[in-house]
C-alpha positions in Angstrom: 25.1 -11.9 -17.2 21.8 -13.8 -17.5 19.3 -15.4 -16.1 17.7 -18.5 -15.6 14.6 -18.6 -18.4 12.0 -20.9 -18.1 9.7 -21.8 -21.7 7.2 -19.4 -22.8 4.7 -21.8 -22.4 4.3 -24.3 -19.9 2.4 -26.8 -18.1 0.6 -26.4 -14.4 2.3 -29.2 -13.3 5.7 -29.0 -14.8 5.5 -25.4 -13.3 5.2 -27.0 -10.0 7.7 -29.1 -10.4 10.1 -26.9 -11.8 12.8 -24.9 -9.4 12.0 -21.3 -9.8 14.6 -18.6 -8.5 14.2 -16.5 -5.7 13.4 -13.1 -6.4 16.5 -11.2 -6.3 17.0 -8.1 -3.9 18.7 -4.9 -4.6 17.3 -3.2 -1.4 15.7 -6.0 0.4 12.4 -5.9 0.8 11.8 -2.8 -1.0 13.7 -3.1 -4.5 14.0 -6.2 -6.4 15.0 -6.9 -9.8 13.3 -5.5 -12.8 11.8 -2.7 -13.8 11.2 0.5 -10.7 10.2 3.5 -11.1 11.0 6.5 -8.4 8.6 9.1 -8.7 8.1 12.3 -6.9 7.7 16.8 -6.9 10.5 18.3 -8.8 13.2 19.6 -5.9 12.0 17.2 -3.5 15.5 16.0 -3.4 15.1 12.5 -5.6 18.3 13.1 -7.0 20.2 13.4 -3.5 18.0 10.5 -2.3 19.3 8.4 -5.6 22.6 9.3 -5.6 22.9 8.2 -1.5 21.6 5.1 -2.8 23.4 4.6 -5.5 26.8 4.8 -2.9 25.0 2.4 -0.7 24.6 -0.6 -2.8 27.9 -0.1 -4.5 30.2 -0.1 -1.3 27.9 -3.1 0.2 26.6 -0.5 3.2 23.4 -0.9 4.8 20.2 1.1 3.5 17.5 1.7 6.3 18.5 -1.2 8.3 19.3 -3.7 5.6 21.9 -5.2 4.4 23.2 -5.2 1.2 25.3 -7.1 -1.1 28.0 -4.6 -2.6 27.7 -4.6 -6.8 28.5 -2.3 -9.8 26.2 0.7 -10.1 25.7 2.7 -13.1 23.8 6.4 -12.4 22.3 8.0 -15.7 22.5 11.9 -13.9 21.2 13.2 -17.0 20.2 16.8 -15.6 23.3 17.3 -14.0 26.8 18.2 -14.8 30.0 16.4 -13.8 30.8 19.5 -11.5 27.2 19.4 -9.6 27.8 15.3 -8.9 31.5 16.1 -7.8 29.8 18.8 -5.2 27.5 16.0 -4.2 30.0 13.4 -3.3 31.8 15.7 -1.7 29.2 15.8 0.8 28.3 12.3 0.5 31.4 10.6 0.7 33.9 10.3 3.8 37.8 11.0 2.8 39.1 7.5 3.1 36.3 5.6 0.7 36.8 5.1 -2.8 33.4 4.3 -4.8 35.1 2.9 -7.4 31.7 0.4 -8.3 30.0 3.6 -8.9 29.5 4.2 -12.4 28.2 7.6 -13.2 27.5 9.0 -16.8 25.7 12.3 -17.8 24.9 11.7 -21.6 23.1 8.6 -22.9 21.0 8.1 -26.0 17.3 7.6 -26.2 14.8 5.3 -25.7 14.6 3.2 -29.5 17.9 5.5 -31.0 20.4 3.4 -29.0 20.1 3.6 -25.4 19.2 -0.2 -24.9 22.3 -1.0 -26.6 24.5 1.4 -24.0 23.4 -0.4 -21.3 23.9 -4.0 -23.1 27.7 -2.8 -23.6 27.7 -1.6 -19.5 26.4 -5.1 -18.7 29.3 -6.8 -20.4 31.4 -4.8 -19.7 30.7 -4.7 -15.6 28.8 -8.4 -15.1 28.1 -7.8 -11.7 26.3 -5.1 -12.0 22.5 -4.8 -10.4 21.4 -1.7 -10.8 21.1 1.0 -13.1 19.4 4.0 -12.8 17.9 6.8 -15.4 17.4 10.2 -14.0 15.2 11.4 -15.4 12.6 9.2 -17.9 11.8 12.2 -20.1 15.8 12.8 -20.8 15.4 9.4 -22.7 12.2 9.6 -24.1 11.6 10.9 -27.9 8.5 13.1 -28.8 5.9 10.5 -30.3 3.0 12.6 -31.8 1.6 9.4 -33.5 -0.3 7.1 -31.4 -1.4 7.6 -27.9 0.1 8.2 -25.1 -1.2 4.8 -23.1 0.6 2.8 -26.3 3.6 4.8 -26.5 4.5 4.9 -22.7 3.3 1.1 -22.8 5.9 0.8 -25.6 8.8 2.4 -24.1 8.9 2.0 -20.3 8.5 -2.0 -21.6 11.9 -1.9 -24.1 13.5 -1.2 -21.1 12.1 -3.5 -18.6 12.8 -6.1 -21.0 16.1 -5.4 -20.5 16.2 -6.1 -16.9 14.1 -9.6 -17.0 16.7 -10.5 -19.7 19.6 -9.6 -18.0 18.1 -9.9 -13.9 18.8 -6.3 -13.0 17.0 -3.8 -11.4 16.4 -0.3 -14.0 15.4 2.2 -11.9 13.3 5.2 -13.8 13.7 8.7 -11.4 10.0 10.2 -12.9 7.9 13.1 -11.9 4.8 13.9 -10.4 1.8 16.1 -11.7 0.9 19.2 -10.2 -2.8 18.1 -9.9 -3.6 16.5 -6.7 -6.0 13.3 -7.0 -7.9 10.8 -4.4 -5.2 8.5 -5.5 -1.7 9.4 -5.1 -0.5 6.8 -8.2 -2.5 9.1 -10.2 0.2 11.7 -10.1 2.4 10.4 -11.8 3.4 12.0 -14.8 2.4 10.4 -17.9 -0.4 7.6 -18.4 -1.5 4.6 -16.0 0.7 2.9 -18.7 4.1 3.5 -16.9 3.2 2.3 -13.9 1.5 -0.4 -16.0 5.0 -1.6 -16.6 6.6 -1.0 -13.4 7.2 -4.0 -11.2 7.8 -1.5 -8.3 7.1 1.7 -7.7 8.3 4.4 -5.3 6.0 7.2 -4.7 7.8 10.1 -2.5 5.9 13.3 -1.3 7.7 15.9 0.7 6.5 19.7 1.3 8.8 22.5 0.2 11.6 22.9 2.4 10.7 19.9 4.6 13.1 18.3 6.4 10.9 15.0 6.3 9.3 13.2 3.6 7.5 10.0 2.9 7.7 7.2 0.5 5.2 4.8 -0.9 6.8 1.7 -2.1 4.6 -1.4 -4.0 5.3 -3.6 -6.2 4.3 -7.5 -7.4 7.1 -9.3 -5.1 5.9 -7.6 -2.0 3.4 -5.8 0.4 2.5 -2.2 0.5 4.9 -0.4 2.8 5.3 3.9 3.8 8.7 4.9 4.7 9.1 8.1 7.0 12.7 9.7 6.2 14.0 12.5 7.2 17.2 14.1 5.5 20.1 15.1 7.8 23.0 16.3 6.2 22.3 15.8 3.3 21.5 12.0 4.2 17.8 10.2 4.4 17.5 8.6 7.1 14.4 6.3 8.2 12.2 7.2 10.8 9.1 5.1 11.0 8.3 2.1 8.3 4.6 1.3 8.0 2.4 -2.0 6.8 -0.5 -1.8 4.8 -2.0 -3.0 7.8 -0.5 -0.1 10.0 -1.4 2.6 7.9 -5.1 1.3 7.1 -5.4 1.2 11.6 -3.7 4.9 11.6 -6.5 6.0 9.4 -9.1 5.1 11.9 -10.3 7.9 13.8 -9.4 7.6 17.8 -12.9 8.1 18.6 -14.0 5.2 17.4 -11.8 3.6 19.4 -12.6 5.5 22.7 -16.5 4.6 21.1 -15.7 0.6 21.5 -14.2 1.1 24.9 -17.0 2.3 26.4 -19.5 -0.3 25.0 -17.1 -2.8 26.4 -17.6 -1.0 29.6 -21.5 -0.7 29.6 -21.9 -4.3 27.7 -24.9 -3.0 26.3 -26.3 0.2 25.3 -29.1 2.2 22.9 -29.7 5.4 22.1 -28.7 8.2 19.7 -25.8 8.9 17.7 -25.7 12.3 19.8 -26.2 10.3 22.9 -23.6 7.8 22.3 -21.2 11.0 21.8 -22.1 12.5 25.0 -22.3 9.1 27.1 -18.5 8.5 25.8 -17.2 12.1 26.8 -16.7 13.0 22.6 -16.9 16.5 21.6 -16.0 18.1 18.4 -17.4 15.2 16.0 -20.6 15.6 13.8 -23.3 12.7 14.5 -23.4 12.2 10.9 -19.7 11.8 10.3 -19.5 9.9 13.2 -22.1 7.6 12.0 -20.4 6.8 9.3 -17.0 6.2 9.9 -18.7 3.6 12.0 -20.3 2.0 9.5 -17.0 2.0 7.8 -14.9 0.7 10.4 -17.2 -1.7 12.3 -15.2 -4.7 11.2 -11.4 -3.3 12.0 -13.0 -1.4 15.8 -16.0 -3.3 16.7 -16.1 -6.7 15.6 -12.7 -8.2 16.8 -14.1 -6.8 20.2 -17.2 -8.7 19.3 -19.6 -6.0 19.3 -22.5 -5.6 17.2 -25.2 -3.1 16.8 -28.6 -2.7 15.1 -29.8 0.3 13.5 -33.5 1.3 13.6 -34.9 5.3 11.9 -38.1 5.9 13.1 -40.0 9.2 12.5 -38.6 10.9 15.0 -34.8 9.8 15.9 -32.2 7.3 14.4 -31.4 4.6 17.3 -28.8 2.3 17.5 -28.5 -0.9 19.8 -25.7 -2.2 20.5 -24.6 -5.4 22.3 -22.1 -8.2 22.3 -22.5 -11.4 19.8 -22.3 -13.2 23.2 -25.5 -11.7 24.5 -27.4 -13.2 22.0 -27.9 -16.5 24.3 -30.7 -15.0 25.8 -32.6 -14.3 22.7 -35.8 -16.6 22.8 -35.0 -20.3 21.4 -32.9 -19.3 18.9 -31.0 -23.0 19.4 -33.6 -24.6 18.2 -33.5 -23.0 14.5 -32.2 -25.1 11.8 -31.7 -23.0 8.8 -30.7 -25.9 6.9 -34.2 -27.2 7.5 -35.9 -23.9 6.4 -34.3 -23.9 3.4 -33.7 -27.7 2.3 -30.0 -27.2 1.9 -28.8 -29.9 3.8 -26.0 -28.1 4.9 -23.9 -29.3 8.2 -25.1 -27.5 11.0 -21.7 -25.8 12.1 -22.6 -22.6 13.3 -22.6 -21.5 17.0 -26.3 -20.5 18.3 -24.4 -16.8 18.9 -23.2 -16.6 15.8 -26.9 -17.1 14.1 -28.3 -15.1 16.4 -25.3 -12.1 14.9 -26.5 -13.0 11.4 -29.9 -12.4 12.6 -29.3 -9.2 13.7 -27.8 -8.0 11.0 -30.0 -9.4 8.4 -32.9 -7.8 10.7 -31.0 -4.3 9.9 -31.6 -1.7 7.1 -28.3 -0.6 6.8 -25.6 -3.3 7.9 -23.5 -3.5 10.7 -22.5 -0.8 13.3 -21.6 0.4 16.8 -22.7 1.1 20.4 -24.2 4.0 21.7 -26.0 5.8 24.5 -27.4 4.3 27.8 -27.1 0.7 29.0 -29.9 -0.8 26.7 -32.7 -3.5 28.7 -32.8 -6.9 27.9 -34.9 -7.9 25.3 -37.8 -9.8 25.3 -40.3 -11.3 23.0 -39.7 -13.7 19.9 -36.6 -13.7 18.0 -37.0 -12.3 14.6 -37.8 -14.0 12.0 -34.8 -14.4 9.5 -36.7 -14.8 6.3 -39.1 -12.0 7.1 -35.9 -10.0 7.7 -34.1 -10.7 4.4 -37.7 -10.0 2.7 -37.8 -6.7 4.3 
C-alpha cells in the first residue's frame, strides 16, 4: 500500500496545477493519516480509551458521532499481557461480534533494531490496514546517552512518521505526561518539544484520579483546535460536549464582563470608576484591578462587536473611564471635515466612516488602549475634537 508522491521539488505553478489528495481520515475530523501522538497521566485510562478505539475503526462503528470506514488495525499493547487484553474485550466486546481486523501484539522490537521493518511486513501482509498504534513510546525507544535529547527524539519519533507518509497510515504513539504542571499544557508531555515537533496531531487528555470524566485536546496541521468532554461508562468513553477554538477562547471570558457590556448598552453612555462601574452593574466579589484588566484583555471579543468604546484618563486622584458607542461620535465637533490623507500627504482614498475616525481618535487620544464602560450616564461632550497628531505625540 502506497501513496500518491509528488517530486521533492516543485514549481508554484505546477503545484497548483497538480491534483493533490485529500487528506485521509481515520477518525474524521480528529485523526488523519500520519504520525499522532496520544498523550496523557499514567492510569488515566489511555489504554482502555485506545483499545475502544482500536474496536471502533476495525468493525466500521461510529466514534463520537462519526462515521467510519471499517479497516485492519494493528495494537502494539506493549505493557500488557495477552490475559489483561482478553479481560478487556471481554468487557468491550458484545457476544455475537467477531473483531477479526483487530490485530493485537504484545512484543515488538525497537525503534532503529527492527521495529520499522515489523510494521513494513504488517503492511504487506494486511494492505488495508490504517492504523497502527504503539502503546507505549518508551517500550520502543533505546537509551541514547550520546547526543541530546531534542536530536534524538527529533530522530526517532521521525523514523516512524516516515513510515506513515510512505505508506498513508495513521501511527499512533500512546505517550506520557510530566508530573510538573506548566502555563502550557503541550509542555507536559514527556520528553522534549521535539516529539510533538514531529507529530502531525496530537491528543492531549487530562483526567483527575478516579474521575469519571475527562477531557481531550486534539490539534494537528490538517485541522482546528478542538476539546472533547468524555465521560467513561462502563468501561466506554463517551462524548459529552465538543468545543472550537472559538468556544473555548468565549468560555474563558469572565461573565462579568458580559453583564459589564449589557449595562453600557443599557445606559448608552457612562463615566466613572472602575469601583463605580462594579457597583452601577450590581457586581460584587471582583477586584477593580482584575476587573480592569480582563477588560483590557477582552474589549475586542465583549465590547467591540457591541460597538462600544471607552477612554481611559488617571488623574491624581482617581482612574476614570468613559465609555460610549463608536456611533456617538457624530456629535463630536466637525470631525467630518478632517482629511487625514491631507494632514499627512498620503493620498490615500478617503474610505473611512466619520464614526470610525472619530473611534480611532479616541483611542489614539488614550494612554492605555481600548476598554470598557463604567459608572454613571456620562454628559455629552463639548469643545473641539482632539487633535489626532497631538494625541499620537503624547
Amino acid at each position: 500500500m502506497t501513496t500518491t508522491r509528488l517530486p521533492k521539488t516543485i514549481t508554484a505553478g505546477a503545484l497548483l496545477a497538480t491534483p493533490i489528495p485529500p487528506v485521509k481520515w481515520i477518525i474524521p475530523g480528529l485523526l488523519p493519516a500520519g504520525l499522532a501522538l496520544f498523550a496523557g497521566p499514567s492510569k488515566a485510562g489511555k489504554s482502555w480509551l485506545t483499545l475502544w478505539l482500536c474496536l471502533q475503526i476495525s468493525q466500521g462503528k461510529s466514534v463520537w458521532g462519526r462515521e467510519i470506514e471499517p479497516r485492519t488495525v494493528l495494537y502494539f499493547s506493549l505493557e500488557d499481557t495477552l490475559g489483561r487484553l482478553q479481560e478487556r474485550l471481554y468487557q468491550l466486546v458484545d457476544a455475537e461480534e467477531d473483531p477479526e481486523r483487530l490485530i493485537l501484539q504484545t512484543e515488538s522490537h525497537g525503534i532503529g533494531q527492527g521495529l520499522e521493518e515489523q510494521i513494513v511486513s504488517f503492511i504487506h501482509t494486511y494492505p488495508d490496514i490504517s492504523l497502527i498504534v504503539i502503546d507505549t513510546l518508551q517500550k520502543v525507544r533505546k537509551t541514547e546517552r550520546n547526543g541530546s535529547m531534542y536530536a534524538n527524539d527529533y530522530r526517532d519519533i521521525g523514523a516512524l512518521k516516515e513510515l506513515a507518509d510512505k505508506y498513508g497510515i495513521c501511527i499512533l504513539l500512546v505517550h506520557h505526561l510530566r508530573k510538573q504542571s506548566s502555563s502550557d499544557p503541550y509542555d507536559q508531555i514527556s520528553g522534549s518539544t521535539g516529539i510533538m515537533g514531529v507529530a502531525d496531531t496530537t491528543w492531549l487528555m487530562h483526567r483527575q484520579r478516579m474521575s469519571k470524566t475527562a477531557t481531550i485536546r486534539v490539534i494537528g496541521r490538517d485541522m482546528d483546535e478542538k476539546m472533547l468532554h468524555i465521560r467513561e461508562e462502563t468501561c466506554v468513553w463517551t462524548l459529552d460536549e465538543e468545543e472550537t477554538a472559538e468556544q473555548q477562547a468565549l468560555k474563558a471570558i469572565p461573565d462579568y464582563l458580559w453583564k459589564v457590556a449589557d449595562y453600557i448598552d443599557s445606559v448608552g453612555k457612562w463615566q466613572g470608576t472602575a469601583t463605580e462601574l462594579l457597583v452601577a452593574a450590581n457586581i460584587s466579589d471582583v477586584k477593580p484591578s482584575r476587573f480592569t484588566r480582563k477588560m483590557a484583555h477582552y474589549t475586542r471579543d465583549v465590547f467591540s462587536p457591541r460597538g462600544i468604546e471607552y477612554k481611559y484618563t488617571r488623574t491624581e486622584q482617581k482612574r476614570l473611564f468613559e465609555f460610549f458607542h463608536d456611533d456617538d461620535d457624530d456629535d463630536d465637533g466637525d470631525d467630518d471635515d478632517i482629511d487625514i490623507s491631507e494632514l499627512f500627504h498620503w493620498g490615500i482614498p478617503q474610505t473611512a466612516s466619520s464614526a470610525s475616525l472619530a473611534s480611532q481618535r479616541s483611542r489614539k487620544g488614550s494612554k492605555h488602549g481600548q476598554g470598557v464602560a463604567t459608572g454613571q450616564p456620562a454628559e455629552k461632550p463639548t469643545g473641539t475634537a482632539p487633535n489626532p497628531c497631538e494625541a499620537a505625540g503624547a
